[in-house]
N, C-alpha and C positions, 0 to 999 in steps of 0.2 A: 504494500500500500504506500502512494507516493505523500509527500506533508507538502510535494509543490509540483503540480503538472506544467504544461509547454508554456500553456497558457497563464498560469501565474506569475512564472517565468519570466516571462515575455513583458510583463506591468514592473518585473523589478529593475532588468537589464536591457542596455539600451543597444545592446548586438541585435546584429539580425543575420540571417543566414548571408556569405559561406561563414561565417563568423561567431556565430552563439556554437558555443561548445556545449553548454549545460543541457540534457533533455530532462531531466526528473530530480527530483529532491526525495530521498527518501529519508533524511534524518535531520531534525537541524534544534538546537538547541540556542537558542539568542544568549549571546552573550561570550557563548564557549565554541560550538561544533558544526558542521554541517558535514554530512554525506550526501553527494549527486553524483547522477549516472551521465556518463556518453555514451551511447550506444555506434561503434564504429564502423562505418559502411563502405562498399566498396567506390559510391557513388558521390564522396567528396571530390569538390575539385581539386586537393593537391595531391593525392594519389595517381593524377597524372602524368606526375612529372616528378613525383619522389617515391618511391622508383619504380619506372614502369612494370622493370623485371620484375621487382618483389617490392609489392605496396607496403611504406612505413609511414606512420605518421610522425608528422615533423617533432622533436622534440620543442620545439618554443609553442607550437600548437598543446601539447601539454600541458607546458608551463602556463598558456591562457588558460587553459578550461581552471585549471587549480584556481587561478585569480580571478576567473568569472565565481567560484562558489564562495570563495572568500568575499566577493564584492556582494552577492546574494547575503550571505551571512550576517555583513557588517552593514548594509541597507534594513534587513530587515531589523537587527538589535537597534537600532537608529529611528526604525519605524519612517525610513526614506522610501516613497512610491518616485518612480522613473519620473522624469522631468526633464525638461532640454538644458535643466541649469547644473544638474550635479553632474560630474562626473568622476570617474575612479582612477587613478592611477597608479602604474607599479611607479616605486619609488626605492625597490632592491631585489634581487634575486642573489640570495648565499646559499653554497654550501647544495649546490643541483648536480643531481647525478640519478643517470640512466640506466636501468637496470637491465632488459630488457626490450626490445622492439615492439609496438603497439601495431598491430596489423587489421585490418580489415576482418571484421566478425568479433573480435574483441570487444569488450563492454568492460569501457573504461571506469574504475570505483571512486572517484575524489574524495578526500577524508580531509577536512582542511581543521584545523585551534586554533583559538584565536591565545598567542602568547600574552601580549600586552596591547595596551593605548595609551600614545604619551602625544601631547600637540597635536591630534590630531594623524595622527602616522599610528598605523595597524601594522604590529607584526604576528607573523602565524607559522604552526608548522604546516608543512602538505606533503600529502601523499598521494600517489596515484599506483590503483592494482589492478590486475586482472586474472582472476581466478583466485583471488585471496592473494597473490605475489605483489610484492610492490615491485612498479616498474619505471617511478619515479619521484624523488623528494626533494623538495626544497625547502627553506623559508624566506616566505616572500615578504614584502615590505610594503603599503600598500597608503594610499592619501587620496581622500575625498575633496572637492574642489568645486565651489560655485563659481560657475562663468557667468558673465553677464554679455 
């Protein structure tokens, strides 16, 4: 049972396709956790061309989806609904490594915590698995930002 379908999703994050990485929320705790799903298809478009011979998904494409659930996360503990004025940005990537390859049929796990919040700057661990394996960790550093 998802706690955030496409379509909730969709009212948090201001991606749109090829670009939203997050398809479902199945756990999320405001203030501390969230778990979302990617569900990985052969029918992206960078599996074109990375690598024709044998489809991988890019690893910075990982590194976003992490940072799209951390941004889900850190909206909803904020109680921010999508706006043309907020927006999220990374502000660090430490300590990433690949475990590895995410390929086509894969269903990507995001596991993101939220470490601390100091000024306004989110830091968090992440992790990404599939089949229970992590196949990717970092922690990432992450700053909300009104534009005008």
């Amino acid at each position: 049972m998802s706690v955030m379908d496409i379509h909730q999703i969709l009212k948090k994050l201001p991606h749109r396709y090829p670009l939203l990485l997050i398809d479902r929320v199945v756990e999320l705790e405001k203030g501390v956790r969230i778990v979302a799903q990617k569900n990985v298809t052969m029918n992206e478009p960078h599996f074109t061309g990375h690598f024709p011979q044998r489809p991988v998904m890019p690893g910075v494409l990982i590194l976003e989806a992490m940072a799209q659930a951390a941004a889900i996360l850190s909206f909803t503990t904020e109680g921010i609904e999508l706006d043309d004025k907020t927006v999220y940005y990374f502000a660090g990537i430490d300590g990433a490594r690949f475990k590895r390859p995410v390929e086509p049929g894969d269903q990507l796990i995001i596991d993101v915590s939220i470490d601390r919040v100091k000024a306004g700057i989110y830091k968090y661990s992440a992790k990404a698995l599939v089949d229970g394996n992590v196949v990717c960790e970092a922690q990432l550093m992450c700053t909300q930002r009104r534009v005008e």
